[in-house]
C-alpha positions, 0 to 999 in steps of 0.5 A: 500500500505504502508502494502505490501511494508513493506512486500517486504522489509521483504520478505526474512526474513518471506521465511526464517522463514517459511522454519525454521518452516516447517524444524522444523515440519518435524523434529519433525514428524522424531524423534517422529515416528522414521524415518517417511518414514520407519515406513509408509512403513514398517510393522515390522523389524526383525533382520534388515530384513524390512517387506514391509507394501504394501506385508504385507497387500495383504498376510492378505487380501488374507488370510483372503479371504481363511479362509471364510466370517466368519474371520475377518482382526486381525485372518487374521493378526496374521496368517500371522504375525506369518508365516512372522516371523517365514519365516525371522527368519529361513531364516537367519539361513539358510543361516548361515547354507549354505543351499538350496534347489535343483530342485530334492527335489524341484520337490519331494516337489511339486509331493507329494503335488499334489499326490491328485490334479487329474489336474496333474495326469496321467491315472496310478494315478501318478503325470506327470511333462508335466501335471505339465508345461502344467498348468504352461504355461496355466495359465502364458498366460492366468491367471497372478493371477493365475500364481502368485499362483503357483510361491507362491506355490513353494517358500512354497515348498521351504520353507518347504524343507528347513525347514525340512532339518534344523530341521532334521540336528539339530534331527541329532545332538541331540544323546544321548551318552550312558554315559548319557543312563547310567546316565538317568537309575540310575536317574530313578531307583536309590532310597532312604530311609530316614526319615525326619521332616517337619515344614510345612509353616502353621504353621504360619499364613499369617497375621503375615507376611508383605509384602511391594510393596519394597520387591515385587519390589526387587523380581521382578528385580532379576527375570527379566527373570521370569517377563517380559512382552510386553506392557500392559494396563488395562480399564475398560468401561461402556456400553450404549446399544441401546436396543428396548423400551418396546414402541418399542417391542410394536410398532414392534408387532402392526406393525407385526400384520397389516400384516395379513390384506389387505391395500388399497393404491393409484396407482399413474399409475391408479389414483385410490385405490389398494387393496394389499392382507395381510398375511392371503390371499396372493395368492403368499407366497414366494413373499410375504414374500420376499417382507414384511420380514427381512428374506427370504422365506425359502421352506423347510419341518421343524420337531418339532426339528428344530422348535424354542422350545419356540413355537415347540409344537404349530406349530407342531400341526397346521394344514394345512392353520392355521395361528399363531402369531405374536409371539416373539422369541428373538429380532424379531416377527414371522408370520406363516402360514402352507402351507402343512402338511404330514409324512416323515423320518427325515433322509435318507441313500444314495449313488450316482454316480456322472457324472459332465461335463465341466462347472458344479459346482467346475468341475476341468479342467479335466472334458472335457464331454459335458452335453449329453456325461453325461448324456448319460453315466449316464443313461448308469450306471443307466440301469446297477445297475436297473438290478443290485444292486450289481454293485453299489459300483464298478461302483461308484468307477471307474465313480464317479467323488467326493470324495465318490467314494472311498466309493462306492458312500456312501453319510452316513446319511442326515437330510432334507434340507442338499443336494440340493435341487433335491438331497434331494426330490428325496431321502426323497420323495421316499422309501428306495431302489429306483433308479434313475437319479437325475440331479444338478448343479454338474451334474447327479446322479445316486441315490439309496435312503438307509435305512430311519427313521420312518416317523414324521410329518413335516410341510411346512411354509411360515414365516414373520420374522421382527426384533424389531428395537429401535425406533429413540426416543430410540437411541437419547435418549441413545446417551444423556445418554452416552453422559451426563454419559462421560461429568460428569465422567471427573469430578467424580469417575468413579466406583462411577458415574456408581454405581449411574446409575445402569451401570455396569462396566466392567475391562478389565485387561492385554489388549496387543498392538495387542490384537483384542478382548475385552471381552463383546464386540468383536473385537474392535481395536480402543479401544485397538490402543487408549489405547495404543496412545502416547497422551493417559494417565491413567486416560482417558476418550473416548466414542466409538460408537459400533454395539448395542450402545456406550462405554464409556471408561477409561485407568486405567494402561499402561506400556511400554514392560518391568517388570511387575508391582508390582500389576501384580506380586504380586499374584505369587511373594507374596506366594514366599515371605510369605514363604521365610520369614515363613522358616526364623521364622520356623528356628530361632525357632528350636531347636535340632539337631537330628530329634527326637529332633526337632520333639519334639521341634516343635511338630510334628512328625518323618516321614519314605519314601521309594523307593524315586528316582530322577525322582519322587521327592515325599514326602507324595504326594507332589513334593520336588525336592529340598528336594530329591536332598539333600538327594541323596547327603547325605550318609546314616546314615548322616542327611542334614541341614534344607531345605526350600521346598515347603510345609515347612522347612526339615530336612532328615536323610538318612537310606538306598541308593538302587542302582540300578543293573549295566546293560550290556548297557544303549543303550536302554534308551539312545535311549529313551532320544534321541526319548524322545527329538527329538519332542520337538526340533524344537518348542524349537529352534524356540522358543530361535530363537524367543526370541534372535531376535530383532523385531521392531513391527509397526503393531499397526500403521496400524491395 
């Protein structure tokens, strides 16, 4: 009691306290994420233009589900980071430029990208404005994703109006006077002769010059624009992996070969033994591969070339009811029986025509037929080429309802198991020229079976696959190790610790903030995000687990977005270095003023080049721009004064100048410059747009 009444008298005091601490942490949490609630909200910041966090991630969910189960979230992100960037940036300079977009080039816009969409188009081929608002108020009634595709839709239009209409304002403005046409063509065609002398920079060697980190480091603040670089860090990582033991290979294979015989089990419902068929009686394949492997059943006719090779010819070979394995191939075990055996070609010609009708596969709306209308009419067309054969391509050109219609129906060549499944038997199960009506889920077609290969024995197999899994001993017993291997390496070397367990280490150099990838081991960004975390220093240790086992990793370097490094610049500033100090040795060791004379004194001798322009700055083969520029501004009969070039210190005495003749105009390759630049312009204007804006990048917070 005495303990409660001390704290009632205390009361406001401890609630002030409190209130302090929790001001304090809320403080804090502002300054160390530069303004909290921003940062939770906002993706990106550019040129002050805030990138909503929410909008972001649904623009990369979306994306990545257009590019296909196979993509993955960071190709996803970066696609739309570079199209937001790129969006905000040129929005900018729209508006400083005062431009928009109006309805007329905004329809223009809209009717080129649907040239194609037959949903829009009317009976002469042509896209239909009431096409256009039909689907418009469809879709706004009945489909609000739908709809906000299309309003989507057109703000891209939109946007690639206005882009188009930017960069041709600044082609527009990139007009080559004829003053610079007349400077292009002498830069082209003017040429020297002159001789020289060159003390090339092997002359001596590189150990006899030293180079310190000071002078590498002084170099580089010269040059910021030469060596700046984004956030950077290097790692370097051991990897545990979770392979099967040979007492797990040996395992899967046991358990594999069990398959082939029958089991005897106790049915619960019968109180009694079952006796379950095994591989090597089954009267159902297909059920019985579907329900015993880690593959499913797969009906199709296999050439000796889709085969695996390591087991090719002795399948082929097999005869019908044979049965082979197991057998090893990769990280799994095989069980094969062969079902059926015959000859058949391995490719097959064809061309159809296509009826679809409402509701058959990727049907566009406009497709309105009932199944008996299309099937109706495609009996129809199958009566008329039966009769006809040269009918064929103009009925598939007028009826067809795919893209092949534009080909007369012409589907190429096709290797087994390519079309579906209809498709294919009746063109690889009839000879060439057959004609017949082939139904699917896209609809009916009339078919005609082209030119086929000369038949090859195939087979037909029913295959139990079961994967080699490491067994729980096995990934118990890699966890231990990388486990023991990360404990000991917070006291030990690294390098010298993996040495000792035969482990491989792996550097990772120059790893960005948003980097998806590491090599050897894929997409892992939360190794990249710990590298870069705020609380990790060089020098750190992490475990990471994986797909196929454990990383066991370690931060080596990490700069902030700024110079790079000495270690990082060294192999392109220590050349420049080496020979800026060679050309200093080279000269106080020369002699002479004339050519001949510093032949002579550097043992070398007097070389001649004739026909030297501006435009191809080449001396024996190489470029010496530096070189060449001297000598045009040398008179002949006068000599330069030693040039540092790229192979070695110059001296030039120039012999000859050959103008080029004076033309009646220089429009020509003032138009040649103009056409020359124009390409370029709009990737090097964005580029400079780019580089000047200020972008404040949080993704790394997020992804």
């Amino acid at each position: 009691m005495a303990i409660l009444n001390s704290i009632r008298k205390r009361g406001i005091f401890l609630i002030l306290i409190i209130a302090l601490a929790l001001f304090a942490f809320i403080l804090s949490d502002v300054l160390t994420k530069g303004g909290g609630t921003k940062v939770q909200d906002t993706i990106a910041t550019i040129n002050g233009t805030d990138i909503s966090r929410q909008s972001f991630m649904e623009e990369v969910e979306a994306t990545q589900r257009n590019m296909g189960p196979n993509s993955n979230t960071s190709q996803a992100m970066n696609m739309v980071w570079d199209r937001e960037l790129r969006r905000v940036i040129l929005e900018e300079q729209y508006e400083k430029a005062g431009l928009s977009v109006e309805k007329a080039q905004l329809d223009d816009a809209l009717k080129s990208s649907l040239a194609n969409n037959p949903t829009f188009l009317n009976e002469a081929g042509q896209v239909d404005d009431g096409k256009i608002q039909e689907y418009i108020a469809s879709i706004k009634a009945s489909s609000p994703e739908m709809y906000q595709q299309w309003i989507n839709f057109e703000q891209n239009a939109a946007q690639g109006v206005l882009q188009r209409t930017y960069f041709n304002m600044i082609k527009g403005g990139l007009r080559t006077t004829v003053a610079e046409g007349e400077q292009e063509y002498h830069f082209q065609n003017d040429n020297l002769n002159f001789s020289y002398v060159l003390i090339p920079y092997s002359k001596i060697a590189d150990a006899d010059i030293k180079i310190t980190d000071d002078e590498i480091k002084k170099y580089i603040a010269a040059h910021p624009n030469d060596y700046e670089v984004d956030a950077q860090a290097d790692i370097q990582y051991v990897f545990f992996s979770e392979e099967p033991s040979e007492a797990d290979i040996a395992e899967a294979q046991t358990e594999t070969s069990a398959l082939l015989n029958s089991k005897v089990e106790f049915n619960q419902d019968t109180k009694s033994n079952d006796t379950i068929p095994g591989f090597s009686n089954t009267k159902d394949y297909e059920e019985y591969v579907n329900a015993n492997s880690d593959v499913p059943y797969f009906d199709s006719w296999m050439f000796k070339s889709q085969l695996p090779p390591t087991v090719a010819d002795t399948l082929i070979n097999l005869n019908e009811g044979d049965i082979y394995g197991p057998f090893k191939v990769d990280n799994a075990f095989y069980l094969t029986k062969v079902l059926e055996t015959k000859r058949m070609p391995d490719s097959a010609d064809s061309k159809h025509i296509l009826i679809r009708y409402a509701g058959t596969m990727r049907a566009p709306e406009t497709i309105t037929r009932t199944k008996e209308e299309a099937q109706k009419l495609a009996d129809s067309l199958l009566g008329v080429v039966k009769k006809d054969k040269t009918k064929f391509a103009e009925l598939a050109s007028e009826f067809s309802d795919d893209g092949s219609s534009q080909n007369g129906g012409d589907l190429g060549t096709s290797t087994p198991g390519r079309m579906v499944p209809p498709f294919d038997k009746f063109i690889f199960n009839n000879p060439t020229g057959t004609i017949g009506l082939v139904e699917t889920d896209f609809g009916f077609h009339v078919v005609e079976v082209g030119k086929q290969s000369e038949p090859k024995k195939a087979i037909r197999l029913a295959t139990v696959v079961k994967n080699i899994e490491p067994s729980k001993k096995t990934t118990d017993d890699v966890f231990f190790r990388a486990s023991k291997f990360e404990v000991a390496v917070k006291d030990g070397d690294f390098s010298e610790l993996a040495k000792s367990q035969n482990l491989e280490v792996k550097p990772v150099n120059n790893l960005g903030k948003m980097e998806a990838n590491i090599p050897g081991l894929g997409a892992n960004r939360p190794i990249v995000n710990w590298a870069f975390n705020e609380d990790t220093k060089v020098g750190d240790i992490k475990r990471f687990s994986v797909p196929e086992g454990y990383v066991i990793a370690q931060l080596t370097r990490k700069n902030e977005k700024g110079l790079m490094s000495v270690a990082q610049a060294s192999p392109t500033v220590k050349p420049i270095l080496l020979n800026e100090k060679k050309a200093e040795k080279i000269r106080e060791s020369i002699k002479g003023n004339t050519l001949e004379e510093i032949a002579q004194n550097q043992n070398v001798s007097v070389q001649n080049v004739t026909g030297v322009t501006m435009a191809n700055p080449m001396i024996a083969g190489s470029l010496e721009p530096k070189v060449v520029g001297a000598a045009f501004g040398t008179k002949p009969g006068e000599s330069t004064g030693l040039i540092n070039g790229r192979n070695g210190v110059y001296k030039v005495k120039v012999t000859a100048f050959n103008p080029a003749p004076k033309m009646e105009s220089y429009v020509n390759y003032a138009n040649q410059l103009s056409t020359k630049n124009a390409p370029a312009s709009q990737s090097a204007v964005y580029n400079a747009l780019k580089k000047k804006a200020e972008i404040e990048d949080n993704r790394a917070t997020f992804y």
